[in-house]
KEMARMAR-172870 format. One record per residue (C-alpha): residue number from 1; y, z, x. Coordinates in Angstrom, 3 decimals, decimal comma, m for minus. Example, Ala and Ser with C-alpha at 12.3 -4.5 7.8 and 13.67 -1.06 7.14 Angstrom:
2
pos v w u
1 m4,500 7,800 12,300
2 m1,060 7,140 13,670
REM end
This chain:
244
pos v w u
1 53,037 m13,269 m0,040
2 56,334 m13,542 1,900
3 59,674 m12,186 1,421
4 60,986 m15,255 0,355
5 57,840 m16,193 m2,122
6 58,219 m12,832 m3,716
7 62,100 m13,485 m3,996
8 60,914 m16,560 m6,033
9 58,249 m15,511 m8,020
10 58,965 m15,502 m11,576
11 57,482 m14,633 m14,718
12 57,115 m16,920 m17,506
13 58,714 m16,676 m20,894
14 57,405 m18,393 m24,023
15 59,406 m16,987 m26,795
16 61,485 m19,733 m29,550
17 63,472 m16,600 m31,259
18 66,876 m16,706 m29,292
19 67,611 m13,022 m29,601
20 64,045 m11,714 m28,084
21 64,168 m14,444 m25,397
22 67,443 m12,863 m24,401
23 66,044 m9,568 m24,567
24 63,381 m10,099 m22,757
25 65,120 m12,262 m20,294
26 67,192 m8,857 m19,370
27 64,941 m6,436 m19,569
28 62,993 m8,204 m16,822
29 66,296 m8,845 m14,507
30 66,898 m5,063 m15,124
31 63,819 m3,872 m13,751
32 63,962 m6,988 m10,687
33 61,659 m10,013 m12,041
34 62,738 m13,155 m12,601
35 62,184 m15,125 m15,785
36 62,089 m18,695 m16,666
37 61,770 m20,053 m20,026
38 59,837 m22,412 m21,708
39 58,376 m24,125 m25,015
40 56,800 m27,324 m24,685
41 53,056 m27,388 m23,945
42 53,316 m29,752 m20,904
43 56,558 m27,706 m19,351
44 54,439 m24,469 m20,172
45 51,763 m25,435 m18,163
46 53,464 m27,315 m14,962
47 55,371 m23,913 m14,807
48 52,705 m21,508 m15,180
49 50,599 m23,609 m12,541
50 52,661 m23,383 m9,634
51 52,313 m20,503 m7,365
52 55,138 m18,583 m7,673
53 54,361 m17,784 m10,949
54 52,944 m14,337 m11,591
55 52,564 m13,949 m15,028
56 53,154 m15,674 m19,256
57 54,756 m13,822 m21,772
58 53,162 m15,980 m24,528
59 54,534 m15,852 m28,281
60 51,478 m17,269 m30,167
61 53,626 m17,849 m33,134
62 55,522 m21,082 m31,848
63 56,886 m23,633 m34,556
64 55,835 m26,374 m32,463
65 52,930 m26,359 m29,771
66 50,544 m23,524 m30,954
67 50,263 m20,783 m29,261
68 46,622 m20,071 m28,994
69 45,911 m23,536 m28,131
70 48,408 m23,294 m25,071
71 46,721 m19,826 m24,196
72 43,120 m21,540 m23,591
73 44,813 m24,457 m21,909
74 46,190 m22,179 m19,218
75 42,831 m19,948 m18,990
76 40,883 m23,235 m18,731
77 42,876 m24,130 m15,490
78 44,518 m20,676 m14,144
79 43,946 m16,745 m13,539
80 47,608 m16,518 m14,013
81 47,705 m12,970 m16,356
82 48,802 m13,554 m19,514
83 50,585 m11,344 m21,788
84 50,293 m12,263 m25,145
85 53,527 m11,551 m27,998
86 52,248 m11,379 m31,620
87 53,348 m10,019 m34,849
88 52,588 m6,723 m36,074
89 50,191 m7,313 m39,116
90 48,616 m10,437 m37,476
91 45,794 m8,278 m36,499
92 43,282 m11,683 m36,511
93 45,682 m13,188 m34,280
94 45,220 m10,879 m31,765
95 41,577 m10,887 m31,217
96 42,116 m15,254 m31,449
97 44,379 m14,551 m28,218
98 42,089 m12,119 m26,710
99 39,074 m14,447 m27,151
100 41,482 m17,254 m25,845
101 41,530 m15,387 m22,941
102 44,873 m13,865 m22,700
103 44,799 m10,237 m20,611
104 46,962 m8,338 m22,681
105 49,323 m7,892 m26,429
106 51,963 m6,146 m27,309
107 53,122 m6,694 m31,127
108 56,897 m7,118 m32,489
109 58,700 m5,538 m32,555
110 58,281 m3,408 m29,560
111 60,168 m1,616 m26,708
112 61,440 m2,958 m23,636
113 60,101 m0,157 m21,456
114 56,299 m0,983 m23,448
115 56,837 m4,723 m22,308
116 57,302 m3,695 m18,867
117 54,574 m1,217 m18,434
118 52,179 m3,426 m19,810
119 53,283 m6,649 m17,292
120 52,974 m4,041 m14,292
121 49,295 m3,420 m15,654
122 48,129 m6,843 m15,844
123 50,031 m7,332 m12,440
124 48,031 m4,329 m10,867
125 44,414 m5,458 m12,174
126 44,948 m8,728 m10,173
127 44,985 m8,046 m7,169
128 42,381 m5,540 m7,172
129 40,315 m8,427 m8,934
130 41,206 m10,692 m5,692
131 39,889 m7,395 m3,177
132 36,892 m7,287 m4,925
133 35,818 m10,994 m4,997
134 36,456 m10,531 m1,115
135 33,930 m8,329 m0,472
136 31,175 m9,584 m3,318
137 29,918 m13,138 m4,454
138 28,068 m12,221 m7,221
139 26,311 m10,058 m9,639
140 22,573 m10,043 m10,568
141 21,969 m9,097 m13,680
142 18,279 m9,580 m15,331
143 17,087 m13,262 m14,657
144 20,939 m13,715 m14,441
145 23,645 m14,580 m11,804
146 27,636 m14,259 m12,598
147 29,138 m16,226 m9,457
148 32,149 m13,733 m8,667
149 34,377 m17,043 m7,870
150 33,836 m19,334 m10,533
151 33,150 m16,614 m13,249
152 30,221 m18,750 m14,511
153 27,180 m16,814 m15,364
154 24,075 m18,701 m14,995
155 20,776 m17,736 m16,668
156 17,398 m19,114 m17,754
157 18,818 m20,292 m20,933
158 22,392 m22,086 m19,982
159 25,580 m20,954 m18,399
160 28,145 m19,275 m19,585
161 32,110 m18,776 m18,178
162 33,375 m15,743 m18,645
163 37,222 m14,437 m18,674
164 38,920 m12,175 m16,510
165 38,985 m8,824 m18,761
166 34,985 m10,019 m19,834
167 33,637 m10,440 m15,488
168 35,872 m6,686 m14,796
169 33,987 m5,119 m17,740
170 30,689 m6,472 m16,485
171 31,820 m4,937 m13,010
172 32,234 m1,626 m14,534
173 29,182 m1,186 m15,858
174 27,677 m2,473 m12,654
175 29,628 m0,193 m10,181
176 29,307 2,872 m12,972
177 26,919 5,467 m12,563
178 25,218 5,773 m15,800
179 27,194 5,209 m19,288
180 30,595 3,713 m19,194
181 32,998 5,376 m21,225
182 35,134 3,933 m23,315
183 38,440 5,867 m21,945
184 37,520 4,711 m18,293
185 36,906 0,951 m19,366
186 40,064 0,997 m21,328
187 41,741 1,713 m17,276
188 39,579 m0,411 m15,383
189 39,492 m3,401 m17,673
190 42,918 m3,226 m19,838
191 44,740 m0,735 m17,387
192 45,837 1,161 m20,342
193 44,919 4,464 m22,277
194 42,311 4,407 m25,202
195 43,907 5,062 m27,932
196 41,728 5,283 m31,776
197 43,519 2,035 m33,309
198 43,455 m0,001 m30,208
199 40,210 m2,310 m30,834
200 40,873 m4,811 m28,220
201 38,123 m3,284 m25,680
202 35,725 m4,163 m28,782
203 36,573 m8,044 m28,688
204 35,998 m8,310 m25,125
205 32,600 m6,187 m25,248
206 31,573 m8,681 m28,328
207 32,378 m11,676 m26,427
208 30,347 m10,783 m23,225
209 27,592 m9,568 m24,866
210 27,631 m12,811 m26,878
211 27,975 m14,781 m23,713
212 25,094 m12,869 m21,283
213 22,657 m12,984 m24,147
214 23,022 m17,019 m24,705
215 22,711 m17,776 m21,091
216 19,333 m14,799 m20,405
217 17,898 m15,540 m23,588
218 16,335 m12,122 m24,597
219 17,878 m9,102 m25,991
220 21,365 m8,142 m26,536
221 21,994 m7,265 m22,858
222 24,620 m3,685 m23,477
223 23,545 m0,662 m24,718
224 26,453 0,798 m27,035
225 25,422 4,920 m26,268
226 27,304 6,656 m29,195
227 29,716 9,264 m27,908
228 28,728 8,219 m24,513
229 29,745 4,321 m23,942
230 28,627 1,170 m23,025
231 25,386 1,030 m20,215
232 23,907 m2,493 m19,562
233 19,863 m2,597 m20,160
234 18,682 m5,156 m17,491
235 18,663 m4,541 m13,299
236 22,102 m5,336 m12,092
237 23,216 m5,234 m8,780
238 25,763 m6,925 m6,424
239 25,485 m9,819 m3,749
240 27,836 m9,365 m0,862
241 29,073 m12,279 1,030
242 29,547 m12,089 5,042
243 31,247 m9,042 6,107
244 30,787 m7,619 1,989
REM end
């Protein structure tokens, strides 16, 4: 990215309340991003398509368009991260975004310093996603093949697309040398600390192991190893591309 593409990259705000769209409006000048705001479905998604934007700050509690609806719109035709603002006791809402395919939550109210920390980790895990895909094309796994590109995991029984937090996970266990724990796939998938009341890492596990046993067919494909983590039960390897 150039000088002047990273001068316009912005991040996208899709908040109704006035007073937290202000807030968060400022707290992202204050720390140097740009924000632009927006509420309709069809504005939400022009914006969030074009390349200089970097990231959604998604309320999924709109009046109007709903949220969750707009979340798997925007997964269906981007990678753009997705950062997704929900209320404190909606605890069902949550694991709806997460399965929608949004990267990361943070719950209202919550503190401006939180909201940044957690757009620089979804910001990091992206372009260590892109290095990756440079030097691999896909993943073996059983009778199984996750194309690295398209995130579509093909298998004797159907084909599956997985999300970006569900193919890293399925990297970590491939690239991990026995168990995976949960603390480490907290970092390398969420980019975040475990911590006991977090139970996002448990949607995402649930959903992929939903997802790679439809398309093999057979067994649930992931060992859960109590006290020791998550370990996958079928051969998996990686397929490099030229110069992988």
């Amino acid at each position: 990215m150039s000088d002047a593409q990273a001068a316009a990259s912005f991040v996208l705000v899709v908040e109704d309340e006035p007073a937290i769209q202000a807030m968060i409006a400022r707290t992202l000048r204050q720390h140097a991003f740009q924000a632009r705001v927006a509420l309709r479905r069809d504005e939400v998604l022009a914006l969030a398509g074009e390349e200089a934007c970097v990231a959604v700050l998604l309320d999924l509690g709109l009046p109007g368009d709903d949220g969750m609806d707009i979340a798997r719109a925007l997964r269906g035709r981007s990678d753009v991260p997705i950062l997704m603002l929900t209320g404190r006791a909606a605890v069902r809402e949550r694991v709806s975004g997460l399965e929608a395919g949004a990267d990361d939550y943070i719950v209202k109210p919550f503190d401006p310093d939180e909201l940044v920390a957690r757009l620089r980790a979804v910001l990091r895990r992206k372009p260590k996603a892109e290095r990756n895909r440079a030097r691999a094309v896909a993943i073996r796994l059983g009778a199984g093949r996750l194309d690295l590109a398209t995130r579509e995991f093909a298998g004797p029984s159907g084909r599956e697309k997985l999300t970006e937090q569900e193919l890293r996970l399925l990297r970590a266990m491939v690239d991990n040398d026995g168990p995976l724990a949960r603390a480490s796939a907290y970092g390398l998938v969420l980019g975040r600390k475990w911590e006991p009341t977090d139970r996002s890492l448990d949607v995402h596990v649930a959903n992929l192991r939903r997802k790679l046993r439809a398309a093999l067919g057979g067994e649930d494909p992931i060992a859960t190893l109590r006290g020791q983590g998550y370990e996958l039960r079928a051969p998996a390897s990686t397929e490099a591309g030229e110069g992988g």
